[in-house]
C-alpha positions as CSV (number, residue, x, y, z in Angstrom):
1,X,107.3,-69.6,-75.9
2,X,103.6,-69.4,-76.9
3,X,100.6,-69.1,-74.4
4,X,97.0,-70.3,-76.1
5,X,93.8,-71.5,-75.0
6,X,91.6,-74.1,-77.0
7,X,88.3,-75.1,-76.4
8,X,87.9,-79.4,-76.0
9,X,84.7,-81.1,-75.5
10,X,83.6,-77.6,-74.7
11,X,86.4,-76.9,-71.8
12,X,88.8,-74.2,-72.3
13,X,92.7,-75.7,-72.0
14,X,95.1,-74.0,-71.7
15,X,98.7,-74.9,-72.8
16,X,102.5,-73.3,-73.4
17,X,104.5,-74.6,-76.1
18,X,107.8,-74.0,-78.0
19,X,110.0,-75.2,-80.8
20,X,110.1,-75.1,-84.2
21,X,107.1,-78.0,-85.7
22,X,109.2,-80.0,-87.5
23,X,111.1,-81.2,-84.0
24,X,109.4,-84.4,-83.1
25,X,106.8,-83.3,-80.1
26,X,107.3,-84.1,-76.6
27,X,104.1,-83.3,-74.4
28,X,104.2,-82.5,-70.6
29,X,102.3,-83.7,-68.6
30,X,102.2,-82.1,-65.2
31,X,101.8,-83.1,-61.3
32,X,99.4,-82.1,-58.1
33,X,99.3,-79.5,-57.1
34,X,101.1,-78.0,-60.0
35,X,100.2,-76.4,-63.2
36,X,102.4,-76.5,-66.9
37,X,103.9,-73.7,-65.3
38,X,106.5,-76.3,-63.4
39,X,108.2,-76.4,-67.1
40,X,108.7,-72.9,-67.5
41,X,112.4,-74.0,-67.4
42,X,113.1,-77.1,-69.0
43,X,110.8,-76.3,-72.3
44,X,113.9,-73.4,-73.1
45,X,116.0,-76.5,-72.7
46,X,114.8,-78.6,-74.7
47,X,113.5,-76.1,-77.8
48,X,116.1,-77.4,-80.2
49,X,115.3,-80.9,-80.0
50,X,112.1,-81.1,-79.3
51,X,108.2,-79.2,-79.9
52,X,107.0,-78.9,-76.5
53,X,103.4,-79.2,-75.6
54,X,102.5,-78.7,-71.8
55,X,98.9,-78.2,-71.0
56,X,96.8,-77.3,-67.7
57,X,94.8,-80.0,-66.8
58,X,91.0,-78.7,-66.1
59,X,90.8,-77.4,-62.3
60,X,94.0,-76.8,-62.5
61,X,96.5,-73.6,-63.5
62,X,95.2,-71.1,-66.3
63,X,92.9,-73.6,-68.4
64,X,88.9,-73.8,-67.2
65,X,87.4,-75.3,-63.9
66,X,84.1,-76.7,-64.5
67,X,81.7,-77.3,-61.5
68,X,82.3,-80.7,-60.3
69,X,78.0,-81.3,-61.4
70,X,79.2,-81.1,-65.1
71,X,82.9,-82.8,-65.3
72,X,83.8,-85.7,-62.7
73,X,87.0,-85.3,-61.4
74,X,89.1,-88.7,-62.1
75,X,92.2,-89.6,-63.7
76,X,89.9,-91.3,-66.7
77,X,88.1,-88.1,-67.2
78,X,90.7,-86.2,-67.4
79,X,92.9,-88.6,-69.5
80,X,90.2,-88.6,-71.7
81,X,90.5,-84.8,-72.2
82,X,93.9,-85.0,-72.8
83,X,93.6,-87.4,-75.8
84,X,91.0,-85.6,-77.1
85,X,93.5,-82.2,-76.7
86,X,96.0,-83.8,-78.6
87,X,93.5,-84.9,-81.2
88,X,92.6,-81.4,-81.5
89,X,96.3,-80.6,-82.0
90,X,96.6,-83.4,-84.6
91,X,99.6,-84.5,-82.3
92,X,99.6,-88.2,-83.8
93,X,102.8,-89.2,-82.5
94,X,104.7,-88.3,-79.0
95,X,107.8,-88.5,-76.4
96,X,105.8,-88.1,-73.5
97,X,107.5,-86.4,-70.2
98,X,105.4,-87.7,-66.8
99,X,105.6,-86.4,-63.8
100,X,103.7,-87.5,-60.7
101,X,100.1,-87.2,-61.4
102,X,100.8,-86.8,-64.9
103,X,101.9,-90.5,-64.7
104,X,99.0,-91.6,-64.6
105,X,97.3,-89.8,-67.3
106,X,100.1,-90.0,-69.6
107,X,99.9,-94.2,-69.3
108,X,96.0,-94.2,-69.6
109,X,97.0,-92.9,-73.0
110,X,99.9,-94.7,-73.8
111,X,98.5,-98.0,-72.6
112,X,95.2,-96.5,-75.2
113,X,97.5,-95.5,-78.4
114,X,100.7,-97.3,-77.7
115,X,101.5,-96.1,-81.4
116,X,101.6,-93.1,-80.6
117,X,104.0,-93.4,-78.1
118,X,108.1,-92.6,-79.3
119,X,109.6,-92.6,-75.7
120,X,109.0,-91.8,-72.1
121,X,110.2,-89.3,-69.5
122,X,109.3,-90.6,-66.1
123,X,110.2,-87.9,-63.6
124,X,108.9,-89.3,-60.3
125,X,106.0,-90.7,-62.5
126,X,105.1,-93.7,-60.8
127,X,103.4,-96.6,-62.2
128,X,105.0,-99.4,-59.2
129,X,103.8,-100.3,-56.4
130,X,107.6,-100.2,-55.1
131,X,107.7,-96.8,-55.7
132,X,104.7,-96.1,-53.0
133,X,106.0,-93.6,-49.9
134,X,105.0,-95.0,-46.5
135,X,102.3,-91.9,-46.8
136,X,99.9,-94.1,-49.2
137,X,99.4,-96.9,-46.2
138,X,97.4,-94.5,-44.7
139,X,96.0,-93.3,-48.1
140,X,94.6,-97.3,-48.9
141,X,92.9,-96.9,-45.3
142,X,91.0,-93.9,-46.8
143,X,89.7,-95.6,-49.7
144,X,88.2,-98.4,-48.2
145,X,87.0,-96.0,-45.1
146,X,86.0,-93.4,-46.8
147,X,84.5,-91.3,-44.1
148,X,83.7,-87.5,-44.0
149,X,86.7,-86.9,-41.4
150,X,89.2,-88.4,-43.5
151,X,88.2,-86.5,-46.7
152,X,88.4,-83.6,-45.0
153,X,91.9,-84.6,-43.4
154,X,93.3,-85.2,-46.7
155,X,92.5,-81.4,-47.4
156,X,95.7,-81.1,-45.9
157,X,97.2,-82.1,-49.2
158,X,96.8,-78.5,-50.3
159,X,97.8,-76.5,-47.5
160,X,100.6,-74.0,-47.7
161,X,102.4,-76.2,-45.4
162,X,102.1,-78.9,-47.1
163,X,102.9,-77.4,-50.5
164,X,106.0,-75.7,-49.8
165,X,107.2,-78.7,-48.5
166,X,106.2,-81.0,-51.4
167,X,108.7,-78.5,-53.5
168,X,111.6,-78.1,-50.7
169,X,112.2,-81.8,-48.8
170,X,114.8,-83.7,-49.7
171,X,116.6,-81.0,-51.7
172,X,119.8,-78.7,-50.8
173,X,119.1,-75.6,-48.9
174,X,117.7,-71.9,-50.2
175,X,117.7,-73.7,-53.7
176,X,114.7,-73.9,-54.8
177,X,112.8,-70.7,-55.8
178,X,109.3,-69.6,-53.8
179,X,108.0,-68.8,-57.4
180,X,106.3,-72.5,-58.2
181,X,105.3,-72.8,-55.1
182,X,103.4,-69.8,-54.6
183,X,101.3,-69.9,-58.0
184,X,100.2,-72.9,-56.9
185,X,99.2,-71.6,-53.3
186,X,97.3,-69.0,-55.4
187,X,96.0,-71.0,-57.7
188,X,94.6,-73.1,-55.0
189,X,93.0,-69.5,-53.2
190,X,91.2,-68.6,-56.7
191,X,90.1,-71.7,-58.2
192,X,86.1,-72.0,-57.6
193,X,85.7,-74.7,-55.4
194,X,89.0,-76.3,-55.6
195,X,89.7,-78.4,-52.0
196,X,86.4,-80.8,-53.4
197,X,87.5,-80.8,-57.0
198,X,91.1,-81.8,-55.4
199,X,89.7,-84.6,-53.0
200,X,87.9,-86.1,-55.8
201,X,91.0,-86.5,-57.5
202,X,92.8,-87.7,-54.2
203,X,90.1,-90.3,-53.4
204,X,90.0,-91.4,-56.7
205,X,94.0,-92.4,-57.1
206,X,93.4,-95.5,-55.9
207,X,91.7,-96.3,-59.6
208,X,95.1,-95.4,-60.6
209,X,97.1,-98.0,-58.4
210,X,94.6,-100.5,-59.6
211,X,96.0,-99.9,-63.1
212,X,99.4,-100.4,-62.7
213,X,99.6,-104.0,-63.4
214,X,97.7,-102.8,-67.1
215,X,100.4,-99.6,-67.1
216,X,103.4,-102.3,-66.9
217,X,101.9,-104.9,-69.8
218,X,101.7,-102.0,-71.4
219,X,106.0,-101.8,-70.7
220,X,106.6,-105.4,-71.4
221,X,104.6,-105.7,-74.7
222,X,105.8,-102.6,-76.2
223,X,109.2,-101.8,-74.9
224,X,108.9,-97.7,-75.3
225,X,112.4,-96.0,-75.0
226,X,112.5,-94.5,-71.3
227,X,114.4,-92.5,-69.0
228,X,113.3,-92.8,-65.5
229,X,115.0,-89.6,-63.7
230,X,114.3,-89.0,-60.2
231,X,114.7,-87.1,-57.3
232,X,115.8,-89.9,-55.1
233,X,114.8,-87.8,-52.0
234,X,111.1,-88.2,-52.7
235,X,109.0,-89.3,-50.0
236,X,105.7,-89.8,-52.5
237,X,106.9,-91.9,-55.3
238,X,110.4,-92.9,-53.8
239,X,113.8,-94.5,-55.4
240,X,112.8,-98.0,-55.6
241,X,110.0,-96.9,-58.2
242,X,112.4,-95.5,-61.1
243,X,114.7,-99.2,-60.5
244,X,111.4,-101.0,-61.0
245,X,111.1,-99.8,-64.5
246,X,114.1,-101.8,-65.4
247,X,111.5,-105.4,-64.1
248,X,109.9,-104.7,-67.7
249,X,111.9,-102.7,-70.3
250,X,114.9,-103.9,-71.7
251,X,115.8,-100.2,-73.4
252,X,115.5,-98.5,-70.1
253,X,118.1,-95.8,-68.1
254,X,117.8,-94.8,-64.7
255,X,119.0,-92.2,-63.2
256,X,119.2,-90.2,-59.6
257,X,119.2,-86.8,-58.8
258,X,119.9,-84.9,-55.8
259,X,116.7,-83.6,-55.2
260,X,113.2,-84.4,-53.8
261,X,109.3,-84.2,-55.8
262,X,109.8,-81.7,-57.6
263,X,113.3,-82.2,-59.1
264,X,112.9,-79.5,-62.1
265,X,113.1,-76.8,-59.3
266,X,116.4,-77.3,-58.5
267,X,118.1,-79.8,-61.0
268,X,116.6,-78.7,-64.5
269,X,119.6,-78.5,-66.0
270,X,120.7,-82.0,-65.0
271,X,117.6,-83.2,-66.5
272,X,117.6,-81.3,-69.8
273,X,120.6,-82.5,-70.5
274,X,119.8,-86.0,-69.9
275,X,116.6,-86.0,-72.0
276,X,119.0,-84.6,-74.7
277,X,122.0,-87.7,-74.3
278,X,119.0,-90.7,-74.2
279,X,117.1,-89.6,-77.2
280,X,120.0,-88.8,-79.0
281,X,121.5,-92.3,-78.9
């Protein structure tokens, strides 16, 4: 495993990568409130298959945090900046692993370079509006009310709280590790005004939702190769998102996992090794 920074658009990513170059790439993209550092496991897995890319988005995990005055914090901004990483990479052609708000970043490019694309990963990457927890009724209130009080409710979203139990509902007890889950809690202490940099991003999701009829004719008309694996314990992005994947693709697998949002933390394994059997076939 490597650890490098490169400068894009004049912002400083960061990224971990690993296997050998002549692999076919698969790029990881991560989830909120997270940081590449959730695939510190899985890349180790996956090295003999695969050269793994997984950058920080900016605002989040090692790579820079520009003031919110100079970089706008939306899913098409920052989908922008990943393109133009991978264009810096000369990464031409991709499997893409997704993962919550990775999701929809990964399909603003997909849906932009559908070329580009050789299969998907959709790890509680939603792009349905089955797969919306009862917790986003309340979120669709916020966007067309968006007041000061509820902005500043949804800061909630970061708490330690919160956090930890992002990582630990719906999964088996005493087996996931504190380790994610604290860097992130730090992450969120040091980053220079990260609770408005992160209700930016929450307020803007809706943009995201509004984009799922695009992410799915995106599905129909080009029929990538996709596993959707999920922890089917996930009150965000629940079950009934990974089945709806099967609405639009015909080469499609779908698979459960005991586990909740952040599945990696307790069934990598399981997951490795079915990344390995469905791109093998």
């Amino acid at each position: 495993m490597t650890y490098k920074k490169i400068n894009v658009n004049g912002i400083k990513i960061f990224y971990r990568e690993c296997g050998s170059s002549d692999k076919p790439v698969m790029v990881l993209f991560h989830g909120f409130p997270s940081s590449s550092h959730m695939y510190r496991d899985l890349m180790p897995m996956l090295e003999d298959d695969f050269h793994l890319i997984a950058p920080d988005y900016p605002g989040f995990g090692q790579s820079e945090s520009p003031a919110r005055e100079s970089f706008a914090y939306t899913f098409d901004n920052i989908a922008e900046l990943m393109d133009a990483f991978l264009k810096e990479l000369h990464v031409e052609k991709f499997f893409m692993y997704v993962f919550d708000y990775g999701a929809p970043i990964g399909f603003r490019i997909a849906t932009k370079h559908p070329e580009s694309i050789l299969g998907i990963v959709s790890q509680n990457g939603n792009v349905y509006a089955e797969g919306l927890g009862k917790k986003w009724e309340a979120r669709a209130e916020y966007w067309k009310n968006p007041t000061v009080e509820l902005r500043e409710q949804y800061k909630s979203a970061f708490a330690k709280d919160t956090v930890i139990g992002q990582y630990t509902f719906g999964t088996e007890e005493n087996s996931v590790s504190p380790d994610g889950y604290s860097l992130d809690l730090y992450y969120a202490s040091v980053i220079p005004d990260y609770a408005e940099k992160q209700s930016d991003l929450i307020f803007d999701y809706q943009n995201n939702v509004k984009l799922y009829p695009a992410f799915q004719e995106y599905l129909r008309n080009h029929q990538p190769k996709l596993l959707a694996i999920w922890g089917k314990n996930d009150p965000s992005f629940i079950w009934a998102g990974a089945e709806a994947f099967a609405k639009d693709l015909r080469d499609v697998k779908i698979i459960p996992v005991e586990s909740g949002h952040f599945a990696l933390e307790n069934r990598c394994a399981d997951i490795a090794t079915a990344i390995k059997d469905w791109y093998k076939n």
